[in-house]
C-alpha positions as a printed NumPy array, in Angstrom:
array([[-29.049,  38.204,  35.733],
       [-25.592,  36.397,  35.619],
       [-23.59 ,  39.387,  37.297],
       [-26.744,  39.105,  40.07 ],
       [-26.554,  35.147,  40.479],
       [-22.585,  35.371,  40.286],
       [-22.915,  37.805,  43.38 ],
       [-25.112,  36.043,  45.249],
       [-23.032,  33.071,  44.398],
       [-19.785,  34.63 ,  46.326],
       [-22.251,  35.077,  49.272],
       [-23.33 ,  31.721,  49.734],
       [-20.091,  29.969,  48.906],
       [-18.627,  32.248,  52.112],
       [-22.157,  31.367,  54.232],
       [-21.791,  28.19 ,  56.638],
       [-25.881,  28.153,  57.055],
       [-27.094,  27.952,  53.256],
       [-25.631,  26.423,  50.062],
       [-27.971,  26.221,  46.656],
       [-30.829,  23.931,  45.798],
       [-28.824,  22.659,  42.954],
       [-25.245,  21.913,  43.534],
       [-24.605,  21.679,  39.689],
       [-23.75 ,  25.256,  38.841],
       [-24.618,  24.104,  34.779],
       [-28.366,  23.481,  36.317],
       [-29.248,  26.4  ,  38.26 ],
       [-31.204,  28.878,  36.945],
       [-29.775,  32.49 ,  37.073],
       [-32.847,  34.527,  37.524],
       [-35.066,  32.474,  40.774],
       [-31.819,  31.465,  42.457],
       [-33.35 ,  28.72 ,  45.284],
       [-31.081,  27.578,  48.859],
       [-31.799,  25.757,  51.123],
       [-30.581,  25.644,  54.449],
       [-27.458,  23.61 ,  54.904],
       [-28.277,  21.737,  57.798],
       [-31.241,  19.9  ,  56.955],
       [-31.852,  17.645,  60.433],
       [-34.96 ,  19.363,  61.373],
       [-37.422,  19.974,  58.591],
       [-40.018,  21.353,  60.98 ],
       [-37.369,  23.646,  62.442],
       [-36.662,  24.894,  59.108],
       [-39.972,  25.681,  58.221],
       [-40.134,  27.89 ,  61.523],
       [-37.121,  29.477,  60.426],
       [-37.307,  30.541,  57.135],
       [-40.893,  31.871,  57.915],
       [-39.024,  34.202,  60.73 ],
       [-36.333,  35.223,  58.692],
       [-38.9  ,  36.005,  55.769],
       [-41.194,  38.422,  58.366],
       [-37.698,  40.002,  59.696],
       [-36.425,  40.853,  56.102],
       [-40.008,  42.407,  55.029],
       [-40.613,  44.118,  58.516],
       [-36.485,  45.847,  58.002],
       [-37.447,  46.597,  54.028],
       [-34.702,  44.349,  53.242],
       [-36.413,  41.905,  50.948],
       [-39.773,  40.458,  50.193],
       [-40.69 ,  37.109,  49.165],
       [-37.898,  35.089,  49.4  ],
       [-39.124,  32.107,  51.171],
       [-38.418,  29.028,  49.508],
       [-41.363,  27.845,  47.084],
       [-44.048,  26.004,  48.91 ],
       [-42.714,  22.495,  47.379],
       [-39.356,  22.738,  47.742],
       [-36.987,  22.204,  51.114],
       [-36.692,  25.285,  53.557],
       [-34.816,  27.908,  52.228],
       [-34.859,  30.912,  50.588],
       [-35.575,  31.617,  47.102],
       [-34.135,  34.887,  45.092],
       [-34.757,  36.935,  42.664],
       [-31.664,  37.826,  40.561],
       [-33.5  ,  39.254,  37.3  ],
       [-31.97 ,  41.704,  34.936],
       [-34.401,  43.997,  37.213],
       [-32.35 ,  44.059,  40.044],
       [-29.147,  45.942,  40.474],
       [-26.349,  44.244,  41.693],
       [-25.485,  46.17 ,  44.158],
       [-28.716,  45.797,  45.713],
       [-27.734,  41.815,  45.951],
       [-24.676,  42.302,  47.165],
       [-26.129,  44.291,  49.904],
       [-28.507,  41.892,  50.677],
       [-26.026,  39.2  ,  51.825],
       [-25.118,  40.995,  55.131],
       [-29.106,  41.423,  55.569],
       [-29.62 ,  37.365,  55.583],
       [-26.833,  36.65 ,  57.571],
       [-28.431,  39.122,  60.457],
       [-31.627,  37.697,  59.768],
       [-30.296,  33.634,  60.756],
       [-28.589,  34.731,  63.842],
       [-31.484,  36.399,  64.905],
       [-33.885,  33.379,  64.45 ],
       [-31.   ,  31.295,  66.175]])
């Protein structure tokens, strides 16, 4: 789980469009890692967003159910559990970054 949030932690400090929930690193839990999108002018918008970028992850196979939790701002929640391979989040990045210019 820490090698999985560390790499998803390089991704999102090099994104412009997302940054974490919780910018205390000493808070954030390493497993359900939660962002939010970094521009946060247009609730509404966001909502519309992350919903596309949710349906064009699952309909490429590249993830499932990482919208953000019902509760929380727009963004995207992530699972970094011991049960995922690393690689597999590192290859994710490039997958979210396709998936906000497309709903741009």
């Amino acid at each position: 789980a820490d090698a999985n949030s560390a790499a998803l932690d390089r991704w999102v400090q090099q994104a412009t469009w997302i940054e974490h929930l919780t910018s205390d690193p000493a808070i954030r839990s390493n497993t359900s890692v939660c962002l939010q999108f970094a521009d946060r002018s247009d609730e509404e918008a966001n909502k519309a967003r992350q919903q596309a970028i949710v349906k064009l992850l699952e309909a490429e196979d590249a993830a499932y159910d990482i919208g953000a939790y019902r509760d929380a701002p727009p963004g995207l929640r992530i699972w970094c559990g011991a049960t995922v391979e690393t690689s597999d989040i590192e290859a994710l990045g490039p997958w979210l970054d396709w998936a906000w210019e497309e709903t741009r």
